[in-house]
C-alpha positions as CSV (number, residue, x, y, z in Angstrom):
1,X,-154.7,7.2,91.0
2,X,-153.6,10.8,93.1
3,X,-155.1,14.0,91.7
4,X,-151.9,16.6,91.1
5,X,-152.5,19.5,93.5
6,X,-153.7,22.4,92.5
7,X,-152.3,25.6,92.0
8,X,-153.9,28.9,92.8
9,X,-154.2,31.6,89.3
10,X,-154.7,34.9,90.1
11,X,-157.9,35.7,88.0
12,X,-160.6,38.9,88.3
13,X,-163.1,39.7,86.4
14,X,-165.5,42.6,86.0
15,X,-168.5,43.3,87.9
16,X,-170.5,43.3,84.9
17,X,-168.7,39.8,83.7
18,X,-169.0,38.4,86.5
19,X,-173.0,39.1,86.8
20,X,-173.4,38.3,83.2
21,X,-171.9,35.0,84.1
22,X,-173.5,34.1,87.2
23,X,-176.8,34.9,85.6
24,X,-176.4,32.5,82.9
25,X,-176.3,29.5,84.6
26,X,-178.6,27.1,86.1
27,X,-180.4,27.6,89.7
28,X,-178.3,24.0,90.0
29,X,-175.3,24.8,89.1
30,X,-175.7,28.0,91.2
31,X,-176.2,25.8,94.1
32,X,-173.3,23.7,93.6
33,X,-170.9,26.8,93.2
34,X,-172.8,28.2,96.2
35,X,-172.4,24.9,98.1
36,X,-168.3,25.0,97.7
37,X,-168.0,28.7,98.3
38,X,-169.2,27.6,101.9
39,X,-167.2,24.8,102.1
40,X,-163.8,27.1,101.8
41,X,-164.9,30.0,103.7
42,X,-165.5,27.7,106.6
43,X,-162.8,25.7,106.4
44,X,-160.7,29.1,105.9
45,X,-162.4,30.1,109.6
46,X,-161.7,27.1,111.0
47,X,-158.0,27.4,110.6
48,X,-158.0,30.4,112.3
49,X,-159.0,31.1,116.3
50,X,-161.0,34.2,116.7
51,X,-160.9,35.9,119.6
52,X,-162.7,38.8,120.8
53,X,-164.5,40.8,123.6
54,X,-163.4,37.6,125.5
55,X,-165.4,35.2,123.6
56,X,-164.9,32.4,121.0
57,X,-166.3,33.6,117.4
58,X,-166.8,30.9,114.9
59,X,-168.5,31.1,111.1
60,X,-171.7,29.9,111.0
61,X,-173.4,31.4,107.8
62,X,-171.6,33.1,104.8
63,X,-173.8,34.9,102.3
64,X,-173.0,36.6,98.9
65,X,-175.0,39.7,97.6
66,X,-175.4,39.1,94.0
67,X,-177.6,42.3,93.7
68,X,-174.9,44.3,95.1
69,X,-174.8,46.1,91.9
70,X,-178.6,47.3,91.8
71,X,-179.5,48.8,94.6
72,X,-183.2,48.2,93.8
73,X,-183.2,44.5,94.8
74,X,-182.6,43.3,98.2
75,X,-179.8,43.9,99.8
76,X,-177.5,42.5,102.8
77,X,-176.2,44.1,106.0
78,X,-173.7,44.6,108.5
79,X,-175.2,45.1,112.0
80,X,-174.0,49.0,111.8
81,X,-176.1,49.3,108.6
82,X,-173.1,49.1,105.8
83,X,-174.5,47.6,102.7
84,X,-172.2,44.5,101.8
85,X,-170.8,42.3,98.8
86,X,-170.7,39.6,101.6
87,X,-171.4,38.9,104.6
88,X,-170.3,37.3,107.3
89,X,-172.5,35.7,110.4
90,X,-170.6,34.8,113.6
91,X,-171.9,33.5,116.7
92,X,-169.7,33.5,120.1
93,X,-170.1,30.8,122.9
94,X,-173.0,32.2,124.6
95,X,-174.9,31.7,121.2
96,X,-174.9,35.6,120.3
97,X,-175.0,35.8,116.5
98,X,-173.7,39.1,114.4
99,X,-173.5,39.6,111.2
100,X,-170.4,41.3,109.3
101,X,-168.5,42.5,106.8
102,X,-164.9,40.7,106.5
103,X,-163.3,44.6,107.3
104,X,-165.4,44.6,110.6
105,X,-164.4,41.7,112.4
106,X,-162.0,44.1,114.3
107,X,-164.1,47.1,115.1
108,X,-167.3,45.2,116.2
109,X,-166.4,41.7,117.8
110,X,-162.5,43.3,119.0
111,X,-160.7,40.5,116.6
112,X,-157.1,41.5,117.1
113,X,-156.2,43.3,113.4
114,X,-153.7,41.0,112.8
115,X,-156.0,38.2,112.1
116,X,-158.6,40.4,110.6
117,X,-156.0,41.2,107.8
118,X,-154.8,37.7,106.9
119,X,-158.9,36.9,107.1
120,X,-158.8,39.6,104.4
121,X,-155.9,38.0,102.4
122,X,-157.3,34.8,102.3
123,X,-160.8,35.6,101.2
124,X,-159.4,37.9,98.9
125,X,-157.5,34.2,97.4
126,X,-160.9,32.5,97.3
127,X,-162.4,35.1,95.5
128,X,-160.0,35.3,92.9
129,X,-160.3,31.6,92.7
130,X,-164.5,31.9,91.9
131,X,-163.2,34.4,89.4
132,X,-161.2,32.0,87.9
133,X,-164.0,29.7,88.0
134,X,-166.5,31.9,86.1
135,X,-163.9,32.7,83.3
136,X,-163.4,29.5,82.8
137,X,-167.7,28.6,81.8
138,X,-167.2,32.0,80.3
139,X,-165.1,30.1,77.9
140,X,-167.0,26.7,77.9
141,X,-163.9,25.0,79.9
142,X,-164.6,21.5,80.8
143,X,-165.0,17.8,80.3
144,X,-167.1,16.8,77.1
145,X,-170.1,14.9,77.6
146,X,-168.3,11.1,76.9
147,X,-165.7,12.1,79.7
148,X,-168.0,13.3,82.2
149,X,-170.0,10.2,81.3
150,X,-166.8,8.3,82.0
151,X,-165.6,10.0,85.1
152,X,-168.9,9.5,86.5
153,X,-168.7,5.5,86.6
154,X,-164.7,5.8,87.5
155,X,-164.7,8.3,90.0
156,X,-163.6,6.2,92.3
157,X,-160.3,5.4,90.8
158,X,-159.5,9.2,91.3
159,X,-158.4,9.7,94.9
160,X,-158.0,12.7,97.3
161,X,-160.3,14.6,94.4
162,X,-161.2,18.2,95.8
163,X,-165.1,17.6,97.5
164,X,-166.4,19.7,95.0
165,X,-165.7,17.9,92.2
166,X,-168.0,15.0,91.4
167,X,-170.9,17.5,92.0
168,X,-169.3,20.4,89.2
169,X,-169.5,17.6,86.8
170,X,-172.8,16.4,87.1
171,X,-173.5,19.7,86.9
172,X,-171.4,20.1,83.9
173,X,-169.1,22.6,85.9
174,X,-165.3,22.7,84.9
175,X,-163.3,20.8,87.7
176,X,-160.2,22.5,88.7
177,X,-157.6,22.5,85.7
178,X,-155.0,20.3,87.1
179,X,-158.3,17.6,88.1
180,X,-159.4,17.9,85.1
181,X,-156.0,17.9,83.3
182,X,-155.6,14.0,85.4
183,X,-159.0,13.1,84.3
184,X,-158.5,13.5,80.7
185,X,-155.4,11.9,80.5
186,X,-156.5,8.7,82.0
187,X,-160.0,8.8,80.1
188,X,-157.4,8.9,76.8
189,X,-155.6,6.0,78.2
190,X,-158.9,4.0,79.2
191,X,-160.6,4.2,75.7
192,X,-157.5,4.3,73.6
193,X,-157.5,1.9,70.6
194,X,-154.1,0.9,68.4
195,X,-155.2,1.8,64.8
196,X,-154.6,-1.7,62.7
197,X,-151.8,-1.0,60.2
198,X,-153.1,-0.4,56.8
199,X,-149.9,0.0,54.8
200,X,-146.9,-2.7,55.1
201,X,-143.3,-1.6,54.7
202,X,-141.5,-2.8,51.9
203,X,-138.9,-4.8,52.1
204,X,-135.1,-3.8,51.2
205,X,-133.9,-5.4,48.3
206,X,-130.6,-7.3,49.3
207,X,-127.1,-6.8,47.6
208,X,-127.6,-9.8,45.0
209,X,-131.2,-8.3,44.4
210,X,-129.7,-4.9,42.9
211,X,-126.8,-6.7,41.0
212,X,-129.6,-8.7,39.4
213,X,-131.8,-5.7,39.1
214,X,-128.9,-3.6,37.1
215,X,-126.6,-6.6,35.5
216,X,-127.7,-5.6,32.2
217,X,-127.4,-2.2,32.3
């Protein structure tokens, strides 16, 4: 059965919602989230050719700072010392890694600012998108236990599913709405069960039957 595409909601939290969120959950389901936060951001890089200082950039380590907040824990880096949110590691053809903030690509490795700003615009999406994600287990979103049960032994009847999604379930993640919007439907579908009739209609009385019924009236 097809998955409905997805559709992109522009969601942002706060910094302190979005720690108190992250915080709360498991070191697995950190992983997983982790895990497809890599997957987009290089798959977002590898739609794009980055060229600069004459050489052939491409994304081979993304990293957030989730202690960006307090200073006191460790920190990450740009090569010129700026303390970043997240950061970016590049390496060109001769092997020569650097690692970046997303508002650097142009000043350090000469990316042409063109592509350095739709960079921007995209991640700015993706972000928005883990926003919407954390919002979503800040409100206990998701399949019940019996579904993800279910989805588990039919996942392959669900094709082109986003890569993340068999993974978030296990990990009792929420899918993405319009997944999980196909998965309870046909869960209902699979385990639905007519209710026997309990109460028979009566019958009509025919003409003669309410002449009868009132003759003597």
């Amino acid at each position: 059965m097809p998955v409905t595409k997805q559709k992109t909601k522009k969601v942002s939290l706060t910094k302190q919602r979005r720690a108190e969120t992250w915080h709360q959950l498991t070191s697995e389901q950190q992983a997983a989230i982790q895990k497809h936060i890599r997957y987009q951001q290089t798959s977002l890089f590898m739609n794009h050719e980055l060229v600069g200082h004459g050489r052939h950039w491409s994304l081979v380590a993304y990293h957030e700072n989730f202690n960006y907040e307090d200073t006191h824990k460790p920190q990450l880096y740009c090569d010129c010392g700026r303390r970043l949110k997240y950061q970016y590691v590049l390496a060109n053809d001769l092997g020569e890694e650097i690692k970046l903030g997303i508002t650097h690509f142009a000043d350090h490795i000469g990316i042409p600012e063109p592509v350095a700003r739709q960079l921007q615009t995209e991640i700015h999406q993706l972000n928005f998108g883990l926003d919407e994600l954390l919002q979503r287990i800040r409100r206990h979103a998701g399949l019940n236990q019996e579904m993800r049960h279910w989805f588990i032994d039919h996942q392959t009847a669900f094709k082109n599913l986003p890569p993340q999604t068999v993974e978030f379930i296990l990990q009792n993640l929420p899918p993405e709405r319009e997944v999980q919007a196909d998965i309870v439907r046909e869960f209902k579908k699979a385990t639905y069960v007519k209710k026997p009739r309990t109460h028979h209609k009566k019958s009509k009385l025919d003409k003669n039957a309410w002449q009868e019924l009132f003759r003597d009236i």
